[in-house]
C-alpha positions as CSV (number, residue, x, y, z in Angstrom):
1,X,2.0,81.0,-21.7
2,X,-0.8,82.4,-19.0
3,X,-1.8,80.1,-16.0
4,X,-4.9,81.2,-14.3
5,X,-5.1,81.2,-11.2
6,X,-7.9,78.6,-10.6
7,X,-5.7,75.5,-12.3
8,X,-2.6,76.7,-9.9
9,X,-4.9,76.6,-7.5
10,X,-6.0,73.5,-8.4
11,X,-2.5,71.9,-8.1
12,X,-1.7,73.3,-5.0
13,X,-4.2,71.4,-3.4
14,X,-4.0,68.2,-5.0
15,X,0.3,67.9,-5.0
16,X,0.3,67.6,-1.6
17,X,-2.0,64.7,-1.6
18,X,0.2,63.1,-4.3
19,X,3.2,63.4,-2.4
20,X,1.9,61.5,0.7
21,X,2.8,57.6,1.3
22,X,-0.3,56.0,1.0
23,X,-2.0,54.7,4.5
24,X,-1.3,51.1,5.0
25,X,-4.6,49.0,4.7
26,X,-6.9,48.5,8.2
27,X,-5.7,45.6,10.2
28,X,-7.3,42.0,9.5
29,X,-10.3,41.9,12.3
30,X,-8.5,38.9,14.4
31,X,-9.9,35.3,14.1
32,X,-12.5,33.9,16.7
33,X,-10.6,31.1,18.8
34,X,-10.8,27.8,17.8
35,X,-10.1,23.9,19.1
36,X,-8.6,21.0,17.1
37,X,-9.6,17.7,17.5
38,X,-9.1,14.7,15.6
39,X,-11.4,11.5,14.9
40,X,-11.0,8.1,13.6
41,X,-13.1,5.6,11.7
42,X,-12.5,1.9,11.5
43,X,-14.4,-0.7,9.4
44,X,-13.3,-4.2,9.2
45,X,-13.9,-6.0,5.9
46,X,-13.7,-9.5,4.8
47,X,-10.6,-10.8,2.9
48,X,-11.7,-12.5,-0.1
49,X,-8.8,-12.3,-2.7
50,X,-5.6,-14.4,-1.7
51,X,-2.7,-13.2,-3.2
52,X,-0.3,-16.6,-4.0
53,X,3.1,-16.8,-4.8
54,X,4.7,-20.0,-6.7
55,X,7.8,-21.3,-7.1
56,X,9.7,-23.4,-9.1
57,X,13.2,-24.8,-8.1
58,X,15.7,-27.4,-9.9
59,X,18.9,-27.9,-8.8
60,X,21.9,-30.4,-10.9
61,X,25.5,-30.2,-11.7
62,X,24.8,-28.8,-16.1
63,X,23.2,-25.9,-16.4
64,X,21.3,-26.8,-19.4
65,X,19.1,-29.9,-17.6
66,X,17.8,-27.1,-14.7
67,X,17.2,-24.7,-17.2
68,X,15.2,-27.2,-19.2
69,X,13.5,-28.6,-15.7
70,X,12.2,-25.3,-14.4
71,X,11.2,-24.1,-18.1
72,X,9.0,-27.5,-18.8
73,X,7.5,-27.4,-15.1
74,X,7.0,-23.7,-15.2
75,X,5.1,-24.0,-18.4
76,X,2.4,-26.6,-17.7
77,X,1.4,-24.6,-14.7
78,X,1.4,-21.3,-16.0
79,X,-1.5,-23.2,-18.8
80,X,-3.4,-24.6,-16.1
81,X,-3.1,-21.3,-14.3
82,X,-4.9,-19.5,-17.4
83,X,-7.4,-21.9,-17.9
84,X,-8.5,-21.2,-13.6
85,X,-10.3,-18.2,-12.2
86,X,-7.2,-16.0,-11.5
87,X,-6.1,-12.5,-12.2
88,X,-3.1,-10.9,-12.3
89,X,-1.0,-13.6,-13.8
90,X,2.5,-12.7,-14.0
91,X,6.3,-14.3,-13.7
92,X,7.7,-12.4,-10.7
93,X,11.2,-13.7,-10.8
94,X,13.7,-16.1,-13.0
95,X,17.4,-17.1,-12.2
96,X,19.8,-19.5,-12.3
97,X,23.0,-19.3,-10.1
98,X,26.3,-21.7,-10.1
99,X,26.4,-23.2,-6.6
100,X,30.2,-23.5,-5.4
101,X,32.0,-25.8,-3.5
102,X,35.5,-25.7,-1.7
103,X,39.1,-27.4,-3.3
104,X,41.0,-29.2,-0.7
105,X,44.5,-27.4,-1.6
106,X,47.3,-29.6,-2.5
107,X,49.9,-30.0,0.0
108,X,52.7,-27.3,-0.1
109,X,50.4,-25.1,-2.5
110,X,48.1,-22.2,-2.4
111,X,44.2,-22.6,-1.5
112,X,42.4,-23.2,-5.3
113,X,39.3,-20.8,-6.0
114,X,36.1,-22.2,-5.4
115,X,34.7,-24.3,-7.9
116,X,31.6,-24.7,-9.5
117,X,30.0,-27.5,-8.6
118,X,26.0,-27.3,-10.1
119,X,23.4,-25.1,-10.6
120,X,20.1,-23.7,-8.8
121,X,17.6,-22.8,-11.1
122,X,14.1,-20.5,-10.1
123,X,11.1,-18.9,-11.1
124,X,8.5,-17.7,-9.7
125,X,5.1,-16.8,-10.3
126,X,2.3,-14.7,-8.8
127,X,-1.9,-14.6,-8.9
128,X,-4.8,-13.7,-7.5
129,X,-8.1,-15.8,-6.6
130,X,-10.6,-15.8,-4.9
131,X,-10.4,-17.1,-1.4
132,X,-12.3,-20.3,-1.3
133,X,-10.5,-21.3,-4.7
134,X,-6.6,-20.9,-3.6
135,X,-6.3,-24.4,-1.4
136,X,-7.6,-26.4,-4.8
137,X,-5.5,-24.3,-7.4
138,X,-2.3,-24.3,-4.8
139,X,-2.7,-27.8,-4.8
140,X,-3.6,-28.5,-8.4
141,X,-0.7,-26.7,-9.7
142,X,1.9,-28.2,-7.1
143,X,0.9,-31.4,-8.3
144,X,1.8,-30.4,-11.8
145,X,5.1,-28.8,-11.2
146,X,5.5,-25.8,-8.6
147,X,7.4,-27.1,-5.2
148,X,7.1,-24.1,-3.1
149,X,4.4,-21.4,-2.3
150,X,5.6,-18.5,-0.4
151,X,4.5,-14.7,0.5
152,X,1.0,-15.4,0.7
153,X,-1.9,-13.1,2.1
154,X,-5.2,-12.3,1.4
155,X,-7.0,-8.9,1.3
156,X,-10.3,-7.2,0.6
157,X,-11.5,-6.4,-3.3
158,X,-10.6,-3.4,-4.8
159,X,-14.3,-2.2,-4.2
160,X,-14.6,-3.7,-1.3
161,X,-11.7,-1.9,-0.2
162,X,-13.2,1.4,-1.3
163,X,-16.2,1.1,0.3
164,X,-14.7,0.6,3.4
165,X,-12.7,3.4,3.1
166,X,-15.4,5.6,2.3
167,X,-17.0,4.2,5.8
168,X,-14.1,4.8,7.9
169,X,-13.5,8.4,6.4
170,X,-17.9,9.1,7.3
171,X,-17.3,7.6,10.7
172,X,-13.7,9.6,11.3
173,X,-15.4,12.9,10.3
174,X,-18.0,12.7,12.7
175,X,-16.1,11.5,15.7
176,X,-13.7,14.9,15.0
177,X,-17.2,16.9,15.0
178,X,-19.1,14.8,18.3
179,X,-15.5,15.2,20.2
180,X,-15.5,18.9,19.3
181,X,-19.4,19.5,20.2
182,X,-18.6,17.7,23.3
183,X,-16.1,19.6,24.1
184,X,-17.6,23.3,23.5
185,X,-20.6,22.3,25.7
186,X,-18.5,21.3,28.4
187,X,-16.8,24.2,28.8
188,X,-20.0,26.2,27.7
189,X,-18.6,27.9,24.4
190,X,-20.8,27.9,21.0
191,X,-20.0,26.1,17.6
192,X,-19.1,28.7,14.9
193,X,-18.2,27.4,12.4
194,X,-15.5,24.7,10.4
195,X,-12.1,26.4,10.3
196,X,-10.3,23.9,8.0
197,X,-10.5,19.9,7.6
198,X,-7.6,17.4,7.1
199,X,-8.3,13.8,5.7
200,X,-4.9,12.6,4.3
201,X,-4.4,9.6,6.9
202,X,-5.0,6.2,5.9
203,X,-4.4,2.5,7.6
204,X,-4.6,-0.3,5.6
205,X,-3.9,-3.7,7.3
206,X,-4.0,-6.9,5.0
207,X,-4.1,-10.3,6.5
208,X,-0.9,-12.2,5.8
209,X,-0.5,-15.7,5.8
210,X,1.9,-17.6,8.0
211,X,5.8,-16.7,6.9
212,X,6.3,-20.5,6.5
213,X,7.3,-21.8,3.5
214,X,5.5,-24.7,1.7
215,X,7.7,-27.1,-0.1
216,X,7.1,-30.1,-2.1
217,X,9.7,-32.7,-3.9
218,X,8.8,-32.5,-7.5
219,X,7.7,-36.5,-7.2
220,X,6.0,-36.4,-4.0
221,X,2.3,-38.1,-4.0
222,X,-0.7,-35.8,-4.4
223,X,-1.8,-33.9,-1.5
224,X,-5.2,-33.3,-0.8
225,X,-6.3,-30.0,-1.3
226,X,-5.2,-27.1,1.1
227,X,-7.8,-24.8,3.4
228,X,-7.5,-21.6,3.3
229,X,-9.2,-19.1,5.7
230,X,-9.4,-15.2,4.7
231,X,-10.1,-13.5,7.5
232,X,-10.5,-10.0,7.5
233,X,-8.7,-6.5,7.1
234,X,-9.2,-3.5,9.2
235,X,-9.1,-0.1,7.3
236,X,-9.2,3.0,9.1
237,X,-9.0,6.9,8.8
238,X,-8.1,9.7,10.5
239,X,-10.1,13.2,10.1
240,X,-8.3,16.3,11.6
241,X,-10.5,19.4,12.1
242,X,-10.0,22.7,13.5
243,X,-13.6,24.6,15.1
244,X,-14.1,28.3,15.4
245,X,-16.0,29.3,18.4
246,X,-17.5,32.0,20.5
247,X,-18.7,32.4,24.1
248,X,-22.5,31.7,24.9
């Protein structure tokens, strides 16, 4: 077979050119300079849901009669709690422990195991309400059967909540950009441009009530009704942002 002399030629030239590594790609231009700063937002809402906690405690020597005591007492509130303006109705907790006691040993002989000596029976329940309802319903349904309250707080609305957040984030935002303006024309550099934003901080502080127990013996008198005072939460947010910039 003939090759003319064009086509070797031809792949003279271009074999070479095959047979070189290729050139690495042109360096990146480097970034402009940049500054970070971080802002914060706070807004302080009103607390208008409190979040209660009931109890229900029975304590006697056969297991049976506590069982039976914290079941019937349990159960009339839990109706009268349905028939209130409450959500989130739920039993958080039930048990019933033996309660021990010590046996004096018999002279001469080995300490007896402890022995059984009753029973403590609980339950507990949990709601929400609104805030200027929980001192009547509190008291309404200790009157019936609950004898303690416990882990109380109150707190914002879910869209109240929201809303707030929503604030905080506007407010954090431009705090990070005023703190970064004020901080290129101080030092008499030019804003460039937004590098990158970070918004993933929250605070969320609910209002809890005091740690103190409430009790009530199951045939103490009515009480009048408690008041209960909201107050407010603070939610806040944090906005992290980086700035390019360039000299004037």
């Amino acid at each position: 077979m003939k090759i003319s002399a064009a086509l070797v030629a031809v792949l003279v030239l271009i074999s070479p050119a095959l047979a070189q590594p290729p050139r690495p790609d042109a360096p990146n231009p480097p970034a402009p300079p940049s500054v970070a700063v971080q802002g914060s937002g706070e807004v302080r809402v009103p607390n208008t849901v409190a979040v209660v906690q009931l109890g229900f405690e029975a304590a006697g020597p056969e297991e049976p009669a506590v069982r039976e005591d914290i079941t019937r007492r349990s159960q009339a509130v839990l109706a009268a709690l349905k028939e209130e303006k409450i959500t989130r109705l739920q039993t958080t907790g039930v048990g019933i422990r033996p309660q021990f006691g010590n046996v004096q040993p018999e002279p001469g002989k080995r300490p007896a195991p402890p022995k059984i000596t009753g029973y403590l029976g609980q339950v507990t329940v949990s709601f929400n309400t609104p805030v200027d309802e929980a001192g009547r319903i509190i008291t309404a349904m200790m009157n019936l059967g609950a004898n303690s309250v416990s882990n109380m707080f109150t707190e914002p609305t879910d869209e109240a909540r929201r809303k707030a957040e929503n604030e905080a984030l506007s407010l954090a935002a431009k705090d990070a950009e005023a703190q970064a303006r004020a901080l290129l024309a101080a030092l008499d550099l030019k804003w460039a441009g937004i590098r990158s934003i970070d918004a993933t901080g929250e605070h969320f502080s609910p209002r809890p009530m005091p740690r103190a127990t409430m009790m009530m013996a199951e045939d103490a008198a009515p009480s009048p009704s408690l008041d209960i005072q909201g107050g407010e939460s603070v939610i806040s947010r944090q906005v992290s942002m980086v700035v390019e910039f360039t000299s004037l």
